[in-house]
C-alpha positions as CSV (number, residue, x, y, z in Angstrom):
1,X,-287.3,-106.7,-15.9
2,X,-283.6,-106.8,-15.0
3,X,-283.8,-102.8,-14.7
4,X,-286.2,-103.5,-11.9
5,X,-284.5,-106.4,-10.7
6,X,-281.4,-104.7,-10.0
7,X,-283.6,-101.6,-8.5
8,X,-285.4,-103.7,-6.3
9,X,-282.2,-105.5,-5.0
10,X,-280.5,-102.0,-4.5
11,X,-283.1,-100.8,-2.3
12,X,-283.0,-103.5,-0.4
13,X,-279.4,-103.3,0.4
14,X,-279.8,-100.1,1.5
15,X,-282.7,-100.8,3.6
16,X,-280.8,-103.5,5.2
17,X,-277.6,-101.3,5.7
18,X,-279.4,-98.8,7.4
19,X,-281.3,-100.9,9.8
20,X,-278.3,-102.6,10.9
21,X,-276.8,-98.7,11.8
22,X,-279.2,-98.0,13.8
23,X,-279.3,-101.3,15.7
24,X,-275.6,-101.3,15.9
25,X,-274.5,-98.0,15.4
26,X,-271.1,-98.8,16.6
27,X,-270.6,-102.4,15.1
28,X,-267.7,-104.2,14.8
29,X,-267.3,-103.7,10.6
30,X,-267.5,-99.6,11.2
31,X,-266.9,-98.4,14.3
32,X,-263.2,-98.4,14.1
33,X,-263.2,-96.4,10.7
34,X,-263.5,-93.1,12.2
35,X,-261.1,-93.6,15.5
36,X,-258.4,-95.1,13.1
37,X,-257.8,-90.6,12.4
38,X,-256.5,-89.3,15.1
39,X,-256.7,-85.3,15.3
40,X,-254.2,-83.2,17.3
41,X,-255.5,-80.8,19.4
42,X,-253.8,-77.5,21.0
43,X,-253.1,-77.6,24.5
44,X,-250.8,-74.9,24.6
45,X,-248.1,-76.5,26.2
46,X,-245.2,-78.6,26.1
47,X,-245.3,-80.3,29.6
48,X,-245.8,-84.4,29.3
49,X,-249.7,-84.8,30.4
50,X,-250.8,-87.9,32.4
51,X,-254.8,-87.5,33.0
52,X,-257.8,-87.2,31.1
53,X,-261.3,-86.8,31.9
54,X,-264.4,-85.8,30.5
55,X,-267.8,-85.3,31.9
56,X,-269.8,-85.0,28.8
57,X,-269.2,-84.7,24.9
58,X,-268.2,-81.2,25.9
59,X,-266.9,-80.4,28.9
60,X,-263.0,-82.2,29.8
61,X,-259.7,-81.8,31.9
62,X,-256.3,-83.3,31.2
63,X,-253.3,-82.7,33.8
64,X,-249.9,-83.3,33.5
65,X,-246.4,-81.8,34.5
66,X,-245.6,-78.9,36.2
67,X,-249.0,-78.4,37.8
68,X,-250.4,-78.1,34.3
69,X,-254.3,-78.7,33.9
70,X,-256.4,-78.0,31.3
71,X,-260.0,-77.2,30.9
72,X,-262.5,-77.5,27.5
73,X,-266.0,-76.8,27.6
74,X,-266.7,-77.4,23.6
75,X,-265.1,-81.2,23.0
76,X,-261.0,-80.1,23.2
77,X,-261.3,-77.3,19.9
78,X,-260.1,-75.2,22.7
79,X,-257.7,-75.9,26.1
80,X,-257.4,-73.4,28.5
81,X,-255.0,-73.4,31.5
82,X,-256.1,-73.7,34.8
83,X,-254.6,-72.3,38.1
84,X,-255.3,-75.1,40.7
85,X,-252.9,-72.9,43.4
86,X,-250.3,-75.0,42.9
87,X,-246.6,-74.7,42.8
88,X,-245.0,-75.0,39.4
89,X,-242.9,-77.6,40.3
90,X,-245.6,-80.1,41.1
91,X,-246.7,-83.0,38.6
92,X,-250.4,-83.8,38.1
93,X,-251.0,-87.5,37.7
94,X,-254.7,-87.5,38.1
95,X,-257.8,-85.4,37.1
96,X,-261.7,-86.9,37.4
97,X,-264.6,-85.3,38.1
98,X,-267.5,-86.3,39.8
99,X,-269.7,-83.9,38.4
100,X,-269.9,-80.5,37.1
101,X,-268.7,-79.1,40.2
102,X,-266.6,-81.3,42.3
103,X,-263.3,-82.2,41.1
104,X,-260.3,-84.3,42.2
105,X,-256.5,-84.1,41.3
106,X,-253.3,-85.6,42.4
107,X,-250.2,-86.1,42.5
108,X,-247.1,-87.6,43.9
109,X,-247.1,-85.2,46.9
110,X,-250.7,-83.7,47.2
111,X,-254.3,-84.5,46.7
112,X,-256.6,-81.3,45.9
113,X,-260.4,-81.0,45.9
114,X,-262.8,-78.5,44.1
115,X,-266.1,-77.9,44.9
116,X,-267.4,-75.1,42.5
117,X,-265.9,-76.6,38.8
118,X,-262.1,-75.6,39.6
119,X,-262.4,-72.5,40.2
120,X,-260.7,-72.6,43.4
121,X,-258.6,-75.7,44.9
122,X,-257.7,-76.7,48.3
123,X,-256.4,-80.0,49.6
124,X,-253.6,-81.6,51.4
125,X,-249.9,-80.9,50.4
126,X,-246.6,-82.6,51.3
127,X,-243.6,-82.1,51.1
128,X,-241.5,-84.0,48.4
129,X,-239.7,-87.2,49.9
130,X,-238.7,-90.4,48.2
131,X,-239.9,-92.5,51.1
132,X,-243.8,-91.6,50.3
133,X,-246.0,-90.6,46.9
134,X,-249.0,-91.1,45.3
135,X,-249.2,-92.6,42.4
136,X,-252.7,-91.9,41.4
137,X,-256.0,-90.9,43.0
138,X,-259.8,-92.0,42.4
139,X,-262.3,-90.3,43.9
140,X,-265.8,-92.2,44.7
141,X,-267.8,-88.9,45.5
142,X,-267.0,-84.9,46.0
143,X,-265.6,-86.0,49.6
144,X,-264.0,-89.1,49.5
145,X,-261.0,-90.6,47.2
146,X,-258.7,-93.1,47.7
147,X,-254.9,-92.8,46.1
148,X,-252.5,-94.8,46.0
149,X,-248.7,-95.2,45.9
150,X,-245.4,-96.0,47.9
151,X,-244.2,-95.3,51.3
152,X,-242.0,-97.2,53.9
153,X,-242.5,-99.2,56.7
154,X,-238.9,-98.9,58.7
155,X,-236.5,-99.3,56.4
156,X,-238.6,-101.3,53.9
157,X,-240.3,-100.3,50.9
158,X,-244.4,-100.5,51.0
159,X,-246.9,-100.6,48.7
160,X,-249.2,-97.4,50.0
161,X,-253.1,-96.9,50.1
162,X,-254.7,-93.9,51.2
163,X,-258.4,-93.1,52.0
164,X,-259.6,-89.5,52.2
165,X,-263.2,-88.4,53.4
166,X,-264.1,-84.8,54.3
167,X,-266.7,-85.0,56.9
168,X,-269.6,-82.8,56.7
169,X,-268.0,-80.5,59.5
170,X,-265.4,-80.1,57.6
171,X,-262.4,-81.9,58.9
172,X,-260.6,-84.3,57.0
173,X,-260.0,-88.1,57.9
174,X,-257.2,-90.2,56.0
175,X,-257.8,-93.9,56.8
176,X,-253.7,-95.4,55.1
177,X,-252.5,-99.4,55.0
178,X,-249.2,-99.8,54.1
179,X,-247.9,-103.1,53.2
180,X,-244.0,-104.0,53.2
181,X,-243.6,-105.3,49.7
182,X,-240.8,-105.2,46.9
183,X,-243.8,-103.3,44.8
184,X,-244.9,-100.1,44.1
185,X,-249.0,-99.4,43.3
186,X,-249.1,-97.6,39.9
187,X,-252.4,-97.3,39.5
188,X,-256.3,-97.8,41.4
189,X,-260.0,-98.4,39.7
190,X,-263.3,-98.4,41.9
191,X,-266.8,-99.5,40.6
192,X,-268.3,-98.4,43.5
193,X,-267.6,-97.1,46.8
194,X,-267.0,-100.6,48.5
195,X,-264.6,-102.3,45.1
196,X,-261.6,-101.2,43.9
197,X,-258.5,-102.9,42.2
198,X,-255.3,-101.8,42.2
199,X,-251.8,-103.0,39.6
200,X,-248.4,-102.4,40.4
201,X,-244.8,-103.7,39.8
202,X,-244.1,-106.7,39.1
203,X,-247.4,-108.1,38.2
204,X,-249.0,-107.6,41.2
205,X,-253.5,-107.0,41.6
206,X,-254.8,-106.3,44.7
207,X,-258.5,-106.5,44.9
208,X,-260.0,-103.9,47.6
209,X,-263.6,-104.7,49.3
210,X,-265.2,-103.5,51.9
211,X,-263.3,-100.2,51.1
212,X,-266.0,-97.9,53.1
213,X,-265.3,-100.0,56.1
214,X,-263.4,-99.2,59.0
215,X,-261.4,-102.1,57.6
216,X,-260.9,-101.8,54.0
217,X,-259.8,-105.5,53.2
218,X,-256.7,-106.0,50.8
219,X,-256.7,-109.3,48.4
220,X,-254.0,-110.1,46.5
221,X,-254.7,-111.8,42.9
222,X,-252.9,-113.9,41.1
223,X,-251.9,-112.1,37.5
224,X,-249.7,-114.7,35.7
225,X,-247.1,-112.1,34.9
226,X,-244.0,-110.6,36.8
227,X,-244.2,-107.3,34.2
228,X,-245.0,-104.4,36.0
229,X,-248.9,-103.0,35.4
230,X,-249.1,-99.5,34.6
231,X,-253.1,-98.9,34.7
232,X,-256.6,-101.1,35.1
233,X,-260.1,-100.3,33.7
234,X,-262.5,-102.6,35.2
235,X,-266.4,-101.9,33.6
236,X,-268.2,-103.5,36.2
237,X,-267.3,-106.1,39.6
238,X,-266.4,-108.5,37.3
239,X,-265.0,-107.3,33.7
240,X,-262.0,-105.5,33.6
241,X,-258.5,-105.0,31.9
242,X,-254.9,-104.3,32.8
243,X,-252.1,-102.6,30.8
244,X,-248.3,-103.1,31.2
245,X,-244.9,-103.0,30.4
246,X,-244.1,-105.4,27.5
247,X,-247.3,-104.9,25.5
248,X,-248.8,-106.9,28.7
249,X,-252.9,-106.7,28.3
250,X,-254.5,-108.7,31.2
251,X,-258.4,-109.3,31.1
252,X,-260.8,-110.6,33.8
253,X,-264.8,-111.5,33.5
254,X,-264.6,-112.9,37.3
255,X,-263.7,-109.9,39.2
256,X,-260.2,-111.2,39.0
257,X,-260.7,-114.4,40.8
258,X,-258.9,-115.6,37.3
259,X,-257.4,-113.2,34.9
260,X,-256.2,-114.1,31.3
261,X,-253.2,-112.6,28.6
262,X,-254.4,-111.1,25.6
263,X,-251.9,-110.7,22.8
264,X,-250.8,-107.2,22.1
265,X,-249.0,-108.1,19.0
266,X,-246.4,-105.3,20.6
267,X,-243.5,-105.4,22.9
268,X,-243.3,-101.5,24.1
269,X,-244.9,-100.5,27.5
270,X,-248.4,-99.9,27.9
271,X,-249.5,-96.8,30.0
272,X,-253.1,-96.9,29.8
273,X,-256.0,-99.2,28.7
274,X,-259.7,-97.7,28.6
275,X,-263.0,-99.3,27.1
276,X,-266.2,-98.4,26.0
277,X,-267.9,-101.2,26.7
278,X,-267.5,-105.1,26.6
279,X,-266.2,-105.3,23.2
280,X,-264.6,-101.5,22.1
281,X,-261.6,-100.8,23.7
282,X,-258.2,-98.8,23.0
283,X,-254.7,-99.1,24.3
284,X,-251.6,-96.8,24.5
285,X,-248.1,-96.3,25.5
286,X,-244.7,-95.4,24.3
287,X,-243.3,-94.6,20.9
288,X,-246.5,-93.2,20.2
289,X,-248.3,-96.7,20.1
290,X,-252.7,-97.1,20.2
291,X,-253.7,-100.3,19.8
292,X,-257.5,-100.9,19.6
293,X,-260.2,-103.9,20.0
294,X,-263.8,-104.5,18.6
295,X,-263.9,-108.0,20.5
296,X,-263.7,-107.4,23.9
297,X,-259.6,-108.3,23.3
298,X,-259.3,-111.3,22.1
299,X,-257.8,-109.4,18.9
300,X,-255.8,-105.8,18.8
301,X,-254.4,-103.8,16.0
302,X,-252.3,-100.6,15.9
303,X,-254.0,-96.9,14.7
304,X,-251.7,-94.1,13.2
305,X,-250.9,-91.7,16.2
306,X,-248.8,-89.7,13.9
307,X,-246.5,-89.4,16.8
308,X,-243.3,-91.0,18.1
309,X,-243.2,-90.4,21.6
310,X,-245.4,-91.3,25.0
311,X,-248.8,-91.8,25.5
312,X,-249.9,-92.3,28.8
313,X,-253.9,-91.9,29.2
314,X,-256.6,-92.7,26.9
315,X,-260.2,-92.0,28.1
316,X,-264.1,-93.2,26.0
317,X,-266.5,-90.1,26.5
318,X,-268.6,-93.2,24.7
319,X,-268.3,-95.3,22.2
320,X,-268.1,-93.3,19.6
321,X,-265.3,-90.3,20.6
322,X,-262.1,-91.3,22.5
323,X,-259.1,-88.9,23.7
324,X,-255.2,-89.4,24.4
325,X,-253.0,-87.7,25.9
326,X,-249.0,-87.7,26.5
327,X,-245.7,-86.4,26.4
328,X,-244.9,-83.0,24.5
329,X,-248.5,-81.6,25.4
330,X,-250.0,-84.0,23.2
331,X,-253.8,-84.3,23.1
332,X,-255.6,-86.7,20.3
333,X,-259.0,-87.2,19.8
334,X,-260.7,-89.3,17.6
335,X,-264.7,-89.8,16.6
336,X,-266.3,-91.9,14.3
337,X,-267.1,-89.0,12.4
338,X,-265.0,-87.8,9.6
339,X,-266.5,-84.6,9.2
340,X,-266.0,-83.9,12.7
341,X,-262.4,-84.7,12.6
342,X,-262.0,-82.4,10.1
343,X,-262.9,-79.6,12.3
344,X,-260.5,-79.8,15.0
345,X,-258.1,-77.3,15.6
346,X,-254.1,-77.0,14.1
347,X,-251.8,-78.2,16.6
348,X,-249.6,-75.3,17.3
349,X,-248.3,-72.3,19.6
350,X,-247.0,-74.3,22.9
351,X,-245.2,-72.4,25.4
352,X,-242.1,-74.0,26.3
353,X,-242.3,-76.6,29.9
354,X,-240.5,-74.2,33.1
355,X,-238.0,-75.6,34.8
356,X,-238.7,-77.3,37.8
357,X,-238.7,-75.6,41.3
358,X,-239.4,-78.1,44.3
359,X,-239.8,-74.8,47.0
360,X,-243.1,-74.5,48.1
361,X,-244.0,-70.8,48.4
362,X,-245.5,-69.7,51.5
363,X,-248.5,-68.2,49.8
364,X,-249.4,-70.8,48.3
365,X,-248.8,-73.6,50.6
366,X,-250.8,-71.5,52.8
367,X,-253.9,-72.5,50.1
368,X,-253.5,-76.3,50.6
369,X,-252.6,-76.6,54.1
370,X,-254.2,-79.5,55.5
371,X,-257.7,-79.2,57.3
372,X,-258.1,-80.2,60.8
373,X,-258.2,-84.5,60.5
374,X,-258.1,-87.5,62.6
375,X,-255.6,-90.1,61.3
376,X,-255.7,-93.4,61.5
377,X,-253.4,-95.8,59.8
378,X,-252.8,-99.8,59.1
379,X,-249.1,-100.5,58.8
């Protein structure tokens, strides 16, 4: 009797344990188990990388210094380098793809478009100047993005916000507001093509509506914090996170009519915040730190990077596989699969970062000049 007692019991253990997977495959007691090993990947370079972006489980980019971007088609067990026409001296600060074909990239002093999966690029390029950059750029389809950055208005500093749209004759329009300000816009997230937010130095959110408008109109919020905000995630028009300096995590149900600390538990910068959905979310920034949440925020705990230097993008392909990237030509992943961490690939064989050239060849400047575009601007 105890024999089948103890059978009986066992079963239905079991029974219950594998019900509650497959309700919650991803619940807060388990999900966390298999993104707590992070795997290095080879990227084949040793240039600092600042974007990430996948499409699928499969297919992925990641950009970073020295016009290096990176291309996998079979989930990052292989990275191969990408020409996007650039020169070499010219950092990378974005990548995202709108779909299989059409492509956007940025940095401080260009914006670039593809329109047949990267194999050829063409865009806008600028010369360097420290009176104007981007920062980052979001595109909301394969022919309009907005970036944003710096610039000046006289002799003032301004925060910057461009709007690019390639009309279907092919010219370009660039719709820019600059606003004299003592900060700088480090980063820009749209839900749609009509709401965006933007962080920046010194604590500042600006909420953008109406952004298809002739009028795009610019809302400051109020963040409760003077730290500077390195990168926002916002799931929908109301939920949304920030990341900052400090260990600085900022949440928002409300669309950031209100939005509220979260405690880090860390005091090094954060570069880059990402979630998964309402509850599973991961963190990172310097000195190698990821910090992840199964509760929407309201706690986080450090992972093992296994490395000691910057992280500064961290992107869901969903909830269950997650990818960093930073300094050194570092690319993590993590699943909640063990057995599919253990297939990754060595870490190993980078090619040392060039030095930096600012000249712009004439051949290849010749391959971003700007299209024929109407400007109109908002200063």
């Amino acid at each position: 009797m105890k024999k089948f007692a103890l059978v009986f019991w066992a079963t239905v253990f079991i029974a219950q344990a594998g019900c509650s997977d497959k309700k919650n495959p991803v619940s807060a007691d388990n999900d966390m188990n298999g993104l707590k090993s992070w795997v290095a990947q080879t990227s084949g370079t040793m240039n600092a990388l600042h974007a990430v972006h996948f499409l699928n489980a499969a297919e992925g980019w990641a950009a970073g210094d020295n016009s290096t971007l990176l291309r996998t088609t079979n989930s990052g067990a292989n990275w191969s380098a990408v020409s996007a026409g650039l020169p070499d001296s010219r950092d990378i600060k974005s990548v995202r793809f709108i779909d299989a074909n059409s492509g956007w990239i940025a940095g401080p002093y260009f914006v670039g478009r593809t329109l047949n999966g990267g194999a050829n690029w063409g865009g806008l390029l600028y010369q360097q100047s420290p009176e104007e950059f981007r920062t980052k750029v979001f595109p909301l389809s394969s022919s309009q993005a907005w970036a944003v950055g710096k610039t000046t208005l006289g002799t003032f500093n301004a925060r910057a916000f461009w709007r690019y749209t390639y009309n279907s004759t092919g010219t370009r329009s660039t719709f820019s507001i600059g606003q004299s300000s003592s900060d700088i816009v480090n980063d820009v997230y749209f839900v749609d093509a009509d709401n965006g937010w933007s962080v920046g130095t010194f604590g500042r959110i600006i909420r953008v509506t109406s952004a298809s408008a002739d009028q795009p109109v610019l809302t400051i919020q109020t963040s409760g914090t003077n730290e500077d905000l390195n990168c926002i995630h916002m799931l929908d028009p109301n939920t949304g996170w920030v990341a900052g300096a400090k260990g600085t995590i900022l949440t928002t149900t409300n669309g950031g009519a209100t939005w509220t600390a979260q405690t880090s538990a860390v005091t090094v910068d954060l570069r880059a915040v990402s979630f998964a959905d309402a509850k599973h979310g991961l963190a990172v920034g310097e000195a190698g730190t990821i910090l992840y949440t199964t509760d929407g925020g309201a706690s986080w705990a450090t992972q093992n990077s296994n490395v000691t230097h910057s992280l500064r993008r961290v992107h869901f392909v969903d909830a269950n596989t997650a990818y960093v990237v930073g300094d050194n030509g570092t690319i993590l992943k993590a699943t909640t699969s063990g057995a599919a961490l253990a297939k990754e690939a060595p870490r190993a064989n980078r090619r040392s970062a060039p030095a930096k050239d600012y000249s712009i060849p004439s051949a290849v400047a010749s391959e971003w000049l700007p299209a024929p575009s109407s400007e109109k601007s908002n200063r």
